[in-house]
C-alpha positions as CSV (number, residue, x, y, z in Angstrom):
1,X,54.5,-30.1,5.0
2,X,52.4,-28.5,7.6
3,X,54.1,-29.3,10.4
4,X,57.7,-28.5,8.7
5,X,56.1,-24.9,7.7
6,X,55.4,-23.6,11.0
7,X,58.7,-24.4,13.0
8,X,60.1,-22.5,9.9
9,X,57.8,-19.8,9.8
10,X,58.6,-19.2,13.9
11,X,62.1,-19.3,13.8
12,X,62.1,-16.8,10.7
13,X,59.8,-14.7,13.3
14,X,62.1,-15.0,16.1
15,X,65.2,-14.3,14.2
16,X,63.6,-10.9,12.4
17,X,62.3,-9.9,15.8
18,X,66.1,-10.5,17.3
19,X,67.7,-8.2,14.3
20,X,65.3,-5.6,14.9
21,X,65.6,-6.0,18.6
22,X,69.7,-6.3,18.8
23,X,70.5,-3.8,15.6
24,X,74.4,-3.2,15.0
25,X,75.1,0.3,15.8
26,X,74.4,2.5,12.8
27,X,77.0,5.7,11.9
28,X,74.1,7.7,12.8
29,X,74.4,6.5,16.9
30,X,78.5,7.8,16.2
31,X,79.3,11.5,18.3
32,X,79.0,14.4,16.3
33,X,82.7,15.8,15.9
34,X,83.4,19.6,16.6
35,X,86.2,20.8,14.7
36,X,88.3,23.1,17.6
37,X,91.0,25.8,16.7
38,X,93.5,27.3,18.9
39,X,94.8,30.7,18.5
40,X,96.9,32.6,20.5
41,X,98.5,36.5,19.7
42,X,100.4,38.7,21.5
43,X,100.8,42.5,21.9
44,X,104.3,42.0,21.6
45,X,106.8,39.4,20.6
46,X,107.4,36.6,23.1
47,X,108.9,33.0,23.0
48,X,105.6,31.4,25.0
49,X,104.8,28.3,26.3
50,X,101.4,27.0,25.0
51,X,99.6,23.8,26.4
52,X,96.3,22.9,24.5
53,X,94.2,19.8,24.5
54,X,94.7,17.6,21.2
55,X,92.8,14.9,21.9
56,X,89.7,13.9,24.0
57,X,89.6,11.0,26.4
58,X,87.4,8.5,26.8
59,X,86.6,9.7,29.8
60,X,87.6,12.4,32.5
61,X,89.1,10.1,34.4
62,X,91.5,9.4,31.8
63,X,92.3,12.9,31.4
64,X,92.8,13.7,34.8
65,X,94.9,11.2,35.9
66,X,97.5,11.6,32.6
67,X,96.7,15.1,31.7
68,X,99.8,15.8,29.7
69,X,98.9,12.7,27.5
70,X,95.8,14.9,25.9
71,X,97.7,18.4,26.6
72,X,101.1,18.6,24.8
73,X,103.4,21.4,25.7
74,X,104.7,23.5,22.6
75,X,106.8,26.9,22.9
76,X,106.5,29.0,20.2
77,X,107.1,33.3,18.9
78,X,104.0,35.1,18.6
79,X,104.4,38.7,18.0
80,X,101.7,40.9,16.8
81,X,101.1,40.0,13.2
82,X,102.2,36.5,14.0
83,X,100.1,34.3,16.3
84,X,100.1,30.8,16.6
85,X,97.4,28.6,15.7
86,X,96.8,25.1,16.2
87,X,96.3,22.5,14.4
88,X,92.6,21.7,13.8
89,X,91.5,19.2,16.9
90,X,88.1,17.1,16.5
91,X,86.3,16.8,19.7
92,X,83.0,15.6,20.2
93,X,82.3,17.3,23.5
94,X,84.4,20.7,23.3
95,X,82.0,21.9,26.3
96,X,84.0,19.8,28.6
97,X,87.3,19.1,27.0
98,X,88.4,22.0,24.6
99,X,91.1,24.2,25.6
100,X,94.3,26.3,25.5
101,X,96.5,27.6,28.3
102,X,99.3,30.2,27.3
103,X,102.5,31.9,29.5
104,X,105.8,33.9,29.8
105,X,107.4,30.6,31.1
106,X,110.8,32.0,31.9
107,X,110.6,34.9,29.7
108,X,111.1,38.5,31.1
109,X,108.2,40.8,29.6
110,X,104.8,41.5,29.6
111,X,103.1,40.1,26.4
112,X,99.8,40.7,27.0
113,X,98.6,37.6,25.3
114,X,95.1,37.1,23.9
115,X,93.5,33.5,23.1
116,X,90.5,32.7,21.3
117,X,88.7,29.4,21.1
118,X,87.2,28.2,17.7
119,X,84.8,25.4,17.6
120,X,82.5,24.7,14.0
121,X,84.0,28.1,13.0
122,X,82.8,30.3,15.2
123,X,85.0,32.3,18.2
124,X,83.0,30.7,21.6
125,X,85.5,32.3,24.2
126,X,88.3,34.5,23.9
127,X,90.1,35.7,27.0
128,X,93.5,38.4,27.8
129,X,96.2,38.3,29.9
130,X,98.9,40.2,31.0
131,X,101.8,37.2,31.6
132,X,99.5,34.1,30.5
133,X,95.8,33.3,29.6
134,X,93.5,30.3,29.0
135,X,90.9,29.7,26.9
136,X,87.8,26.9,28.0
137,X,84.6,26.6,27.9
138,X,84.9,24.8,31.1
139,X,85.5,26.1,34.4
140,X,88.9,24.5,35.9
């Protein structure tokens, strides 16, 4: 019985050792998501074209070779009183990834847009522009 007990007794070592050693990711090793909000206003009305980032690549790579995969292109009226606000984009690295780009396109006027970056509720950036703007935390 002796000699059965101990081959037991290591393998039942080695095995614990290998769980604690090889542990299955917990959701505590998942990124911690940053809900981002795009909002854009104008001094006066305009039909605008607006290009945010909806989505975050795995990596930059991704992003830069296929950028209008993560940046779709939506034209929309803002006038004062009436801005246009995305919908709410999860990002885990906003630092890097998060933002909003907005112009006259083809559209005589001057607008004088103004664009504000929202990330866990708070205004991070905001930026004006006469004919277009962007909003980043990132230097392009």
């Amino acid at each position: 019985m002796k000699a059965f007990g101990r081959p037991v007794l290591g393998a039942t070592l080695a095995m614990l050792a290998m769980a604690t050693t090889f542990a299955a990711p917990s959701r505590a090793d998942d990124p911690v998501m940053h809900p981002v909000t795009y909002v854009i206003t104008s001094a006066s009305p305009i039909y605008a074209d607006i290009y945010y980032l909806d989505q975050q690549p795995e990596k930059f790579s991704d992003y830069s070779h296929n950028t209008y995969q993560y940046t779709p292109h939506v034209n929309a009226d803002i006038a004062p009183g009436h801005p246009w606000v995305s919908p709410t984009v999860m990002l885990s690295d906003p630092n890097d990834y998060a933002m909003v780009a907005v112009g006259t396109g083809t559209e005589p006027g001057i607008p004088q847009f103004h664009c504000a970056l929202v990330v866990d509720g708070k205004v991070v950036v905001s930026n004006d522009g006469a004919k277009g703007v962007i909003c980043s935390l990132r230097s392009w």
